[in-house]
C-alpha positions in Angstrom: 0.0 0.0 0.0 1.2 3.3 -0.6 0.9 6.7 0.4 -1.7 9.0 -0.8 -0.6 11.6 -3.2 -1.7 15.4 -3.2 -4.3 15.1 -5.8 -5.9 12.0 -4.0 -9.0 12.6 -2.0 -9.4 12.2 1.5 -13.1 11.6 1.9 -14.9 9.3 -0.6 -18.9 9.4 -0.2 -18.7 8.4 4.0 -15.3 6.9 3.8 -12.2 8.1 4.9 -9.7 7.3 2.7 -6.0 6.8 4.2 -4.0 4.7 1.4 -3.5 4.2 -2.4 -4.2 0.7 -3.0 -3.3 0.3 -6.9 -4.4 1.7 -10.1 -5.8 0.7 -13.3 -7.2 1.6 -16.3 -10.4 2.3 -14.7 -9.3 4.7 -12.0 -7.9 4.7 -8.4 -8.3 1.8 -5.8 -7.9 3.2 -2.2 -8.3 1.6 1.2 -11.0 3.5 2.6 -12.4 3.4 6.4 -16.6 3.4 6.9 -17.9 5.2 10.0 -17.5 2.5 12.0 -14.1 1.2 11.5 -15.0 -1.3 8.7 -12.1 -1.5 5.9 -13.0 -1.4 2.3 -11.4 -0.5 -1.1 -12.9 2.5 -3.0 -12.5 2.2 -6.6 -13.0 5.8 -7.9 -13.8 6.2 -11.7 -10.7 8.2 -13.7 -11.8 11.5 -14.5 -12.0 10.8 -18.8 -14.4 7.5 -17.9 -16.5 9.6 -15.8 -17.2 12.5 -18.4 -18.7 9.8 -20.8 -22.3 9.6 -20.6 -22.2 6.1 -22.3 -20.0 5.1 -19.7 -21.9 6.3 -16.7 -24.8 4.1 -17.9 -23.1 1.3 -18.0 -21.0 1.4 -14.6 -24.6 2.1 -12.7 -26.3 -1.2 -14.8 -23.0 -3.1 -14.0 -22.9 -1.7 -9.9 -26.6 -2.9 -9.9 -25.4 -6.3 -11.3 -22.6 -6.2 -9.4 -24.3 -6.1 -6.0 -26.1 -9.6 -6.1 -22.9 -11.0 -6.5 -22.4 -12.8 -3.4 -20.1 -15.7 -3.2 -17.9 -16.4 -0.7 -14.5 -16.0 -3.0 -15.5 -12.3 -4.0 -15.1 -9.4 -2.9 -18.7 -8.1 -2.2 -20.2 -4.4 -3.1 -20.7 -2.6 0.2 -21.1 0.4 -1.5 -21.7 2.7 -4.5 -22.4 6.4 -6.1 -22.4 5.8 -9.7 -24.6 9.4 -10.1 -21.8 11.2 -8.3 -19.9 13.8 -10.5 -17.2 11.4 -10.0 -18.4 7.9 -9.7 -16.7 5.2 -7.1 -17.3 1.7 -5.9 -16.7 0.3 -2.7 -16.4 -3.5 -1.7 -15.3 -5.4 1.4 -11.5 -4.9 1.8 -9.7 -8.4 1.6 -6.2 -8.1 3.5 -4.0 -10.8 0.9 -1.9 -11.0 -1.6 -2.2 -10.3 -5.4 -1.2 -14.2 -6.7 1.3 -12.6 -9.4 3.0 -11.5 -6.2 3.1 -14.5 -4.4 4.0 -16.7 -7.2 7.2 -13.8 -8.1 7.9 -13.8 -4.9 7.9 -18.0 -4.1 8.1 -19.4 -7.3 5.4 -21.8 -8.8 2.9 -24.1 -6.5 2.3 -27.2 -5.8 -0.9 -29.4 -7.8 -2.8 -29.6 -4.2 -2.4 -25.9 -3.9 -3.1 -25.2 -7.7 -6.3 -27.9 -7.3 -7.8 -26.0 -4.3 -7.3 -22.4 -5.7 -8.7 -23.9 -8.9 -12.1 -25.0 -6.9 -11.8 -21.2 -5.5 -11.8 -19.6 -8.5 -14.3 -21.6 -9.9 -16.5 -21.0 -7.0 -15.8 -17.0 -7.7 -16.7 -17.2 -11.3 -20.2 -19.3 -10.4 -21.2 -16.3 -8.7 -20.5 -13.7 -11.2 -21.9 -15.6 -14.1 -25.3 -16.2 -11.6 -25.5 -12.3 -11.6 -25.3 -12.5 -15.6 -21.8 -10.9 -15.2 -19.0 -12.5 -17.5 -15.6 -10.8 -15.8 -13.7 -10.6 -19.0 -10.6 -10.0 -17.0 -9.6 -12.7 -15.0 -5.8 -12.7 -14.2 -3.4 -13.5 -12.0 -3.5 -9.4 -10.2 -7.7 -9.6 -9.9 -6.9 -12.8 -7.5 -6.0 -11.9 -3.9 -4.6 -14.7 -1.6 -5.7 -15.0 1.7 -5.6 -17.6 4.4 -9.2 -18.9 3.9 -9.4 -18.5 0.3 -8.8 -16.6 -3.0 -11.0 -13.8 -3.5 -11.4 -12.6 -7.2 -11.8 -8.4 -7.5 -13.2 -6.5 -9.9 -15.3 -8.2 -11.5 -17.8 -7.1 -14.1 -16.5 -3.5 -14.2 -14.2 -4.5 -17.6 -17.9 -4.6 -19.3 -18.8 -1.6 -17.7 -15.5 -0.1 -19.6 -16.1 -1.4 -22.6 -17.0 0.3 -25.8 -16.7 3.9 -24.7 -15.0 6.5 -26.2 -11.5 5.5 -24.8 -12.4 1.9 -26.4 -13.7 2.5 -29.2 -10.5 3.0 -31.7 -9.6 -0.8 -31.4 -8.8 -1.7 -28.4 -9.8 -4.6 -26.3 -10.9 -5.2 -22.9 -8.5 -7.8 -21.3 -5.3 -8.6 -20.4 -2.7 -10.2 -23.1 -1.9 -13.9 -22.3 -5.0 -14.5 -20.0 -8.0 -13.2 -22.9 -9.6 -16.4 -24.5 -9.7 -16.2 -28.3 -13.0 -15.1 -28.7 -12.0 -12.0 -27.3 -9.5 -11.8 -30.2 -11.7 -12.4 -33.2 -14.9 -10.3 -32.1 -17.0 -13.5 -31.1 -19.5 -13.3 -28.4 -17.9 -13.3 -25.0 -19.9 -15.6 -22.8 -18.9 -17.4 -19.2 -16.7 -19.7 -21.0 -14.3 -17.1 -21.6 -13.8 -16.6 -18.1 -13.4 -20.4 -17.6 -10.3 -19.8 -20.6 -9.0 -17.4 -18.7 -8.9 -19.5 -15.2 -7.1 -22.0 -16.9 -4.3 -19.1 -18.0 -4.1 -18.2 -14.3 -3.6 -22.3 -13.0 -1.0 -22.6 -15.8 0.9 -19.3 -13.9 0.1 -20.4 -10.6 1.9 -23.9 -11.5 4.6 -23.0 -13.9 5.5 -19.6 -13.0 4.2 -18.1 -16.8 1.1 -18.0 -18.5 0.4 -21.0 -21.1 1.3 -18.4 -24.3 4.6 -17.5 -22.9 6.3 -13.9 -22.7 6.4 -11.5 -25.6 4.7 -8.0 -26.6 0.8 -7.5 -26.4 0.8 -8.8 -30.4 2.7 -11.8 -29.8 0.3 -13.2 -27.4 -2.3 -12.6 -29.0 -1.3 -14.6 -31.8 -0.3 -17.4 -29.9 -3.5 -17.2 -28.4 -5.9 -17.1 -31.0 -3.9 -19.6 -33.3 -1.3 -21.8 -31.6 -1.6 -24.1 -29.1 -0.4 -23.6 -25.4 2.7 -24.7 -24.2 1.6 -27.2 -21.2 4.7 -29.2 -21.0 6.2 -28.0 -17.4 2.8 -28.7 -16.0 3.1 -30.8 -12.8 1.2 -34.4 -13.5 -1.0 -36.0 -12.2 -4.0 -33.8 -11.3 -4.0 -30.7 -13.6 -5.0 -32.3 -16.6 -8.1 -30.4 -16.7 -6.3 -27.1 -17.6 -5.7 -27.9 -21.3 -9.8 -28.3 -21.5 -10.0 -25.0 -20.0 -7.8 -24.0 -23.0 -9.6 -25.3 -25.7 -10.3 -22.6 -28.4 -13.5 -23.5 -28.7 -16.0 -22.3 -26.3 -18.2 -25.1 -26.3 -15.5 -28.1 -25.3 -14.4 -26.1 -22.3 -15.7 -27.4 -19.2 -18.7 -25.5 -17.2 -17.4 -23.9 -14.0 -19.9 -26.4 -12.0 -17.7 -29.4 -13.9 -14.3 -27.2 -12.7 -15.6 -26.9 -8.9 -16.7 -30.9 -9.2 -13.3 -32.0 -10.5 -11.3 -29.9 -8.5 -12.2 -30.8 -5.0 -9.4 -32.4 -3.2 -11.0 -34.0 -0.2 -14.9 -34.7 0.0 -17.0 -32.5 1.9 -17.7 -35.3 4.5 -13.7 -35.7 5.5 -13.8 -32.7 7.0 -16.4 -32.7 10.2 -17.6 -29.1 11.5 -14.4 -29.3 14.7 -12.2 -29.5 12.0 -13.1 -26.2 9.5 -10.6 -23.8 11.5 -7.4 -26.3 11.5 -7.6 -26.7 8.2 -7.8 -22.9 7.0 -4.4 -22.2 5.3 -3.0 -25.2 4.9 -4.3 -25.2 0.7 -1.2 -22.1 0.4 1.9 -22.8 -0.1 4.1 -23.1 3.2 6.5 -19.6 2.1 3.4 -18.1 1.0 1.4 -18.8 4.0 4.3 -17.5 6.1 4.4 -13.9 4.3 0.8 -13.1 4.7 0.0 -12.3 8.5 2.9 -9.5 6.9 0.4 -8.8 4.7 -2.5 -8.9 6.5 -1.8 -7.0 9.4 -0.4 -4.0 7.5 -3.7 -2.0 7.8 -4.3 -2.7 11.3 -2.3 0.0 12.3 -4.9 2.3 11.2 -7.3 0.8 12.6 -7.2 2.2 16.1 -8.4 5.7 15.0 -11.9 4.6 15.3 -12.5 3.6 18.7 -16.3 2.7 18.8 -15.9 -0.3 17.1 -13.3 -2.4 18.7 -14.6 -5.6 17.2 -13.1 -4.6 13.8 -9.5 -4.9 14.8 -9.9 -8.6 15.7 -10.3 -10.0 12.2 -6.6 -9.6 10.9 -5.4 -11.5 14.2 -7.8 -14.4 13.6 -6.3 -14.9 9.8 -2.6 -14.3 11.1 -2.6 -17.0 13.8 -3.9 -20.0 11.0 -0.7 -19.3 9.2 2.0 -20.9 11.7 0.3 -24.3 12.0 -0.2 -24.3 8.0 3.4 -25.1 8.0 3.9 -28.7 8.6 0.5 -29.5 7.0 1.1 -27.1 3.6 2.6 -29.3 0.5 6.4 -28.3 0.3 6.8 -25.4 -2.5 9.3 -27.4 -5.2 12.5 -25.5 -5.8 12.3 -22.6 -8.4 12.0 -24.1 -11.9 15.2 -24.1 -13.9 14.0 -23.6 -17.6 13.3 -19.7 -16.7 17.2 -18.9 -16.0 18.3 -22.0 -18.5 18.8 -20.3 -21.4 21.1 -17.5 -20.2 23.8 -19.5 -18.2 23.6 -21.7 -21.3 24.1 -17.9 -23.0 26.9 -17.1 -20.6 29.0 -20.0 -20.9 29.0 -19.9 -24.6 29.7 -16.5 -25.0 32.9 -17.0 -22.3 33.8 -19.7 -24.1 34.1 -17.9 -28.0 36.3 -15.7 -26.4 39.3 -17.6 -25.6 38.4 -20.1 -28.4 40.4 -19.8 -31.9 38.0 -17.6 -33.7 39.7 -16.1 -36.8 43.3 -17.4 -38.4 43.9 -19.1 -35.1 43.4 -16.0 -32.7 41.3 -16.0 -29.7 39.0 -12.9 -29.5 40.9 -11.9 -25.9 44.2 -12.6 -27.3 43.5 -10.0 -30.4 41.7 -6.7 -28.4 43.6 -4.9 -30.3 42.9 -5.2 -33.3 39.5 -6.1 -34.9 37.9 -8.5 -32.1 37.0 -5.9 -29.3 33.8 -4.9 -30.4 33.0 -8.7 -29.9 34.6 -8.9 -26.6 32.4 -5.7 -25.3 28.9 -7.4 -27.0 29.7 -10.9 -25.5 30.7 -8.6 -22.0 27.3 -6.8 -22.2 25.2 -9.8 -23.0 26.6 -11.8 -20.4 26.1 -8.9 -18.1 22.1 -8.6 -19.4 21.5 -12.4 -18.7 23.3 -12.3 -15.3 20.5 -9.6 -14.6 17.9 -11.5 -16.3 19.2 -14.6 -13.9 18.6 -12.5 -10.8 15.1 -11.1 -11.6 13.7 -14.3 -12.1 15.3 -16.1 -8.8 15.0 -13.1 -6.3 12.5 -13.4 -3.7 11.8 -9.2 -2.9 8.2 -9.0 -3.7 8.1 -6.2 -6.1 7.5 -5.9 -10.2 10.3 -6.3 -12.9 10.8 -3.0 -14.3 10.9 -2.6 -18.1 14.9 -1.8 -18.7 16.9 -4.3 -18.2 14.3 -6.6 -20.6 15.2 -3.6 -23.0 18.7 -3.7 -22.6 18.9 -7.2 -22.9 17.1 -6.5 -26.2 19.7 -3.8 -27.5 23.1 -6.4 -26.5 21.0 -9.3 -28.1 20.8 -7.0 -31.0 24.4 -5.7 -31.2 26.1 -9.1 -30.2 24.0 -10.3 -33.1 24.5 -7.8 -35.5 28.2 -8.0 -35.2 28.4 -12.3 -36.4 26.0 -11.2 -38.9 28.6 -9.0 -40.7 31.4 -11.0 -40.1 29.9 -13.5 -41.9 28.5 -12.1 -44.3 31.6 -10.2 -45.1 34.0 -13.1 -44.8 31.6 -15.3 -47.2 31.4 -12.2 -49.8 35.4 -12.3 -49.8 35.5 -16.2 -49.9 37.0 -16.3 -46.5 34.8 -18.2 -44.4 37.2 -21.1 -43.8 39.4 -18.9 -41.9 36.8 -19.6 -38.8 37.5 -20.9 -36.3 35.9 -22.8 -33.1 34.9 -19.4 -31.3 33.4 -18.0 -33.9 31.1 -20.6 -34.2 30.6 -20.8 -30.3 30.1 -17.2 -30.5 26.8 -17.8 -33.4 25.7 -20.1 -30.9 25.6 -17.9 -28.1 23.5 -15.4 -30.1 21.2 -17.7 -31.2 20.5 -18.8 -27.4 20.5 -15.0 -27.2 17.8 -14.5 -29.6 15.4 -17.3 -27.1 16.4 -16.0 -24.3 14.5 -12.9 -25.0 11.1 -14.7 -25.0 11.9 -16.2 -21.6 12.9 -12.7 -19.9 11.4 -12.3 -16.8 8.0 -10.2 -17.6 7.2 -6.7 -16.2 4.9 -6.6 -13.6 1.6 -5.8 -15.0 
């Protein structure tokens, strides 16, 4: 949570607001306190949305929707003023963590854990398509972890957003590498797209990416609407029943009843009425589990402010405490997988290894600096220095997003390291010279082309 800026209010409708929560295309998510002490997050509308009548229509049909939406994994509508000169939304504040978080933070979970937040999700999305909502938007940030379930968040408001004037020029509601195909080609979005979607999110929540990879926006899409998804690092047995959730057409993807049914772990009748509170927790990951009462407890310390309600402090202690006995009975998170960092110690060690090679009339690159070779020596020295980074992004354990530069930068030394091989050779092959290569220069085309992969398996920015 962060601090509120200048320009952010203080009071929304009856709630005081004290925090910046996040912020989307819709507007401003703040953690906002009711008269009583209750917490909630206040979504308030961006200023462009709210000066479109169009818009305004559809937020208040969608807030009306939006409040019988009552399941147990959502996050409820408390509140609303979608008449207000600037329009906001409150629901019941839910103190977890975003799953892309968790998953950046502790690396990819185990099939019990991915089976049970499967059955969660599902359970979510039952709700939302019961109100004659589709979310449209279902990803790995909408999904907040918390001890006795996942809660999915803003639901229905992406068809509140969509066709208004800041949509209308082509682009689509969603979010690339969890939108189903449909959403792609212009076909009617129904709940099956959400159900596509789930099955994007339990492919992260096991493997650490989305079933479509890494890339830009246009790349997944592509891959999306016309390849198949890449399920081979899936864990086995027990998530066979994401690649139905993946089909590409709507009609063989299982119903989100079928996805509750399938996904149960234990029957209901296993677990007797003494035994409901022991067991809350232990479907998260032991690390995970372990970081939220961190989480969880952060508001708390503005709680106290509103003294008439003592009752509402209470409720981030009761979550914290099921976390410590979640550890012995949690499934043990598997060490980080190593196909993510793979490619660039295999990029590395290739690119070490041209330079003391043979690589032209016998020299080694390091041995002949100065003449023509340094400009290969400072390539191979800048894209070993990129994938080092890339090595650490996707091993650390901080919770916080990837920023965008060093992906870039590993773009331009990918480019330059490339570049260079590219017109020695083709220089050398125009003069009839090629046979005076030796060893490193073919290690050195090696390590480029590993350098060339390794850009689709940089770690991705936060979204």
């Amino acid at each position: 949570m962060d601090e509120l800026q200048p320009a952010d209010p203080r009071q929304v409708g009856r709630y005081r607001i004290t925090g910046r929560l996040g912020a989307g295309g819709m507007g401003c998510v703040y953690l906002g306190h009711s008269p009583s002490g209750r917490l909630v997050a206040v979504k308030v509308v961006r200023t462009e949305l709210a000066q479109d009548p169009g818009f305004r229509r559809r937020f208040a049909r969608e807030v009306s929707a939006a409040r019988r939406v009552t399941g147990f994994f959502t996050a409820a509508v408390v509140d609303a003023a979608p008449d207000s000169s600037t329009p906001w939304l409150a629901t019941a504040y839910v103190p977890g963590m975003p799953l892309d978080e968790a998953v950046a933070a502790h690396g990819p979970w185990p099939v019990d854990s991915v089976r049970a937040l499967g059955a969660g999700l599902a359970e979510a999305l039952e709700a939302v398509h019961a109100a004659d909502l589709v979310h449209r938007d279902l990803k790995p940030s909408n999904i907040l972890i918390a001890p006795d379930g996942p809660r999915v968040v803003d639901f229905g408001i992406s068809v509140a957003a969509e066709d208004t004037a800041l949509t209308r020029t082509g682009m689509i509601v969603g979010t690339p590498g969890f939108m189903a195909p449909e959403q792609l080609t212009g076909n009617p979005v129904t709940p099956a797209t959400d159900v596509f979607a789930l099955g994007a999110v339990l492919t992260y929540a096991a493997t650490g990416t989305g079933p479509f990879g890494a890339g830009s926006a246009q790349a997944l899409n592509f891959r999306i609407a016309y390849e198949e998804p890449d399920l081979t690092e899936l864990p086995s047995p027990g998530l066979e029943i994401i690649t139905r959730c993946l089909a590409k057409n709507p009609e063989q993807r299982p119903t989100v009843t079928a996805l509750i049914e399938e996904l149960a772990l234990v029957p209901t009748e296993h677990h007797p009425p003494a035994d409901v509170t022991s067991q809350t927790a232990t479907w998260i990951p032991t690390p995970v589990a372990r970081a939220l009462p961190i989480t969880v407890t952060a508001p708390a310390s503005m709680a106290p402010t509103s003294q008439p309600q003592p009752a509402s402090a209470p409720p981030p202690v009761t979550v914290k405490a099921p976390a410590t006995p979640a550890t012995p009975a949690a499934t043990a998170l598997p060490p980080a997988r190593p196909r993510t960092a793979l490619p660039f110690w295999i990029a590395i060690a290739a690119l070490a290894l041209a330079m003391v090679l043979p690589a032209m009339d016998g020299e080694a690159a390091l041995t002949h600096l100065a003449d023509d070779s340094w400009p290969f020596a400072l390539a191979a020295a800048l894209s070993a220095s990129t994938c080092a980074t890339a090595v650490y992004m996707s091993r650390r354990t901080p919770v916080a997003p990837v920023p965008r530069w060093p992906r870039q930068l590993h773009t331009v030394t990918t480019i330059i390291s490339t570049g260079l091989i590219v017109w020695m050779v083709t220089t050398l092959n125009a003069e009839g010279q090629l046979d005076i290569l030796g060893p490193g220069a073919y290690v050195y085309i090696f390590g480029c082309a590993v350098l060339i992969y390794s850009l689709f398996r940089f770690p991705a920015p936060a979204e």
